[in-house]
N, C-alpha and C positions, 0 to 999 in steps of 0.2 A: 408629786415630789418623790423622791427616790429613799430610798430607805437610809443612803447616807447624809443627804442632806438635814432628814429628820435626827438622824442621830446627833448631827453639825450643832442644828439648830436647837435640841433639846438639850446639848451638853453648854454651850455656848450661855443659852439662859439662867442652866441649872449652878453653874459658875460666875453668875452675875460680868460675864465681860460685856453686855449687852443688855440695855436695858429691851421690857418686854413692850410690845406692841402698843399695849392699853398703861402706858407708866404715865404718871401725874407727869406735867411739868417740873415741879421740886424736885423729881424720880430723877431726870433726864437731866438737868441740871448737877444733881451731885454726881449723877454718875460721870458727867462731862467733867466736874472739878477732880476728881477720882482718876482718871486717865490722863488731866492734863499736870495733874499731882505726881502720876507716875512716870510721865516724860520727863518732868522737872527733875526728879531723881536721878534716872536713869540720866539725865544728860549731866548731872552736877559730877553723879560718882565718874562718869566716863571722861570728862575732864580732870577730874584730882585724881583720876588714875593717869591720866598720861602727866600730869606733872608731879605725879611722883617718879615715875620711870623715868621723867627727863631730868630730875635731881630740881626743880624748880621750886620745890615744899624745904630745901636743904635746912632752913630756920628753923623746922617743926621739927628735927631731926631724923629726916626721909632723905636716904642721902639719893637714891636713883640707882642706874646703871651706875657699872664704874666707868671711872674717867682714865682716858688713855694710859697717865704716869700711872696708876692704878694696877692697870695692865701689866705694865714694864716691870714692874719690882714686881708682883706673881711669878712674870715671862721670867726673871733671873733668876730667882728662887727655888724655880725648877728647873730652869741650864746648873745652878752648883747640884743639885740634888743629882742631879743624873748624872754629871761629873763624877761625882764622890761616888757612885754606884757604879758606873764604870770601873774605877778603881779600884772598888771593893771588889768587882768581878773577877779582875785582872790578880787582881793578889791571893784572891780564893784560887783562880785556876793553875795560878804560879805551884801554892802548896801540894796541890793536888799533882800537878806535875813530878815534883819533886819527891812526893811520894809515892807514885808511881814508879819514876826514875828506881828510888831505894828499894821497895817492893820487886821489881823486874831483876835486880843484882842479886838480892835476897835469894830468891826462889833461883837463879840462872846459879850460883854460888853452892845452894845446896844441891841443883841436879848434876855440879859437874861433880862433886864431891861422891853424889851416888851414883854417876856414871863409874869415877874412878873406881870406887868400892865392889865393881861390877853389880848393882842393883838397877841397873836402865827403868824399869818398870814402876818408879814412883811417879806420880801424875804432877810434876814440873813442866813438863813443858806446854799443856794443857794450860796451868796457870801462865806461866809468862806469854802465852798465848792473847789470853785473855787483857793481860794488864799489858799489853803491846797496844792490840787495837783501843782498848781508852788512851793511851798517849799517846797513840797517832791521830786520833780521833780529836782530842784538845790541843795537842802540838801544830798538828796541819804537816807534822816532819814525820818519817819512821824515827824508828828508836833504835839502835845498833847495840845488838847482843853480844859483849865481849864473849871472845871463843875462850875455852872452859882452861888454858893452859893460864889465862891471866887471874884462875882463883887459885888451882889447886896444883900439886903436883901428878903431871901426868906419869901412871906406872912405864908408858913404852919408851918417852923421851926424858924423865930425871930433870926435868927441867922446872926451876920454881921462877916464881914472880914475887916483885913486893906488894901484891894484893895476894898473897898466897897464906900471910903470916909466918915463913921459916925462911 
């Protein structure tokens, strides 16, 4: 015999799954009601586990899988959810737009104002830069930079607007 078989066969006995060579009769016997004791189990639980997964225990209060309609009010409960999230998205990115929009004027408003002043070199247009490509970026549109004579009054043309305040 091979070194694994002895091992097979010494764990095998040392575990009582086997009765031994020289077992009484009454040995061999309990150990038969012992295995056929363990089928019995194992075949009772394997059954009242599939009757509970099929909802067949429902009086012992095991309801089972769920049941189709079950499914359907989940299934809609999460079509309104994602609905109303959607929505919330859409109204989040609206604000955001609209603040960008205000932001983009802000900043184009004060650089025309420091253009007029002759100061060019404030970092305006770096920012509307910036807050350009996020609203193109969430819009899917460019965003059209009013030219700087609809803030401020320009020194060469004396020309005002009513976004100008005068």
């Amino acid at each position: 015999m091979s070194a694994w078989n002895n091992f097979v066969s010494a764990s095998a006995h040392w575990f009582g799954l086997v009765p031994s060579v020289d077992a009484t009769p009454e040995d061999r016997l309990a150990w038969d009601q012992t295995v056929a004791l363990g089928g019995f189990v194992f075949l009772v639980f394997g059954v009242l586990h599939v009757f509970a997964a099929c909802g067949w225990l429902y009086w012992m209060g095991i309801q089972g899988f769920a049941t189709y309609g079950q499914l359907l009010e989940v299934h809609e409960d999460i079509e309104e959810v994602a609905v109303s999230v959607e929505e919330g998205v859409h109204d989040v990115k609206q604000i955001r737009l609209e603040s960008l929009q205000r932001d983009i004027a802000d900043n184009r408003r004060r650089q025309c104002i420091a253009i007029a002043a002759g100061d060019p070199s404030l970092p305006y247009a770096e920012i509307i830069r910036g807050a350009r490509a996020t609203h193109d970026a969430l819009a899917n549109i460019p965003y059209d930079v009013r030219p700087c004579i609809e803030y401020v009054v320009m020194p060469r043309t004396g020309l005002t607007t009513p976004g100008s305040g005068q």
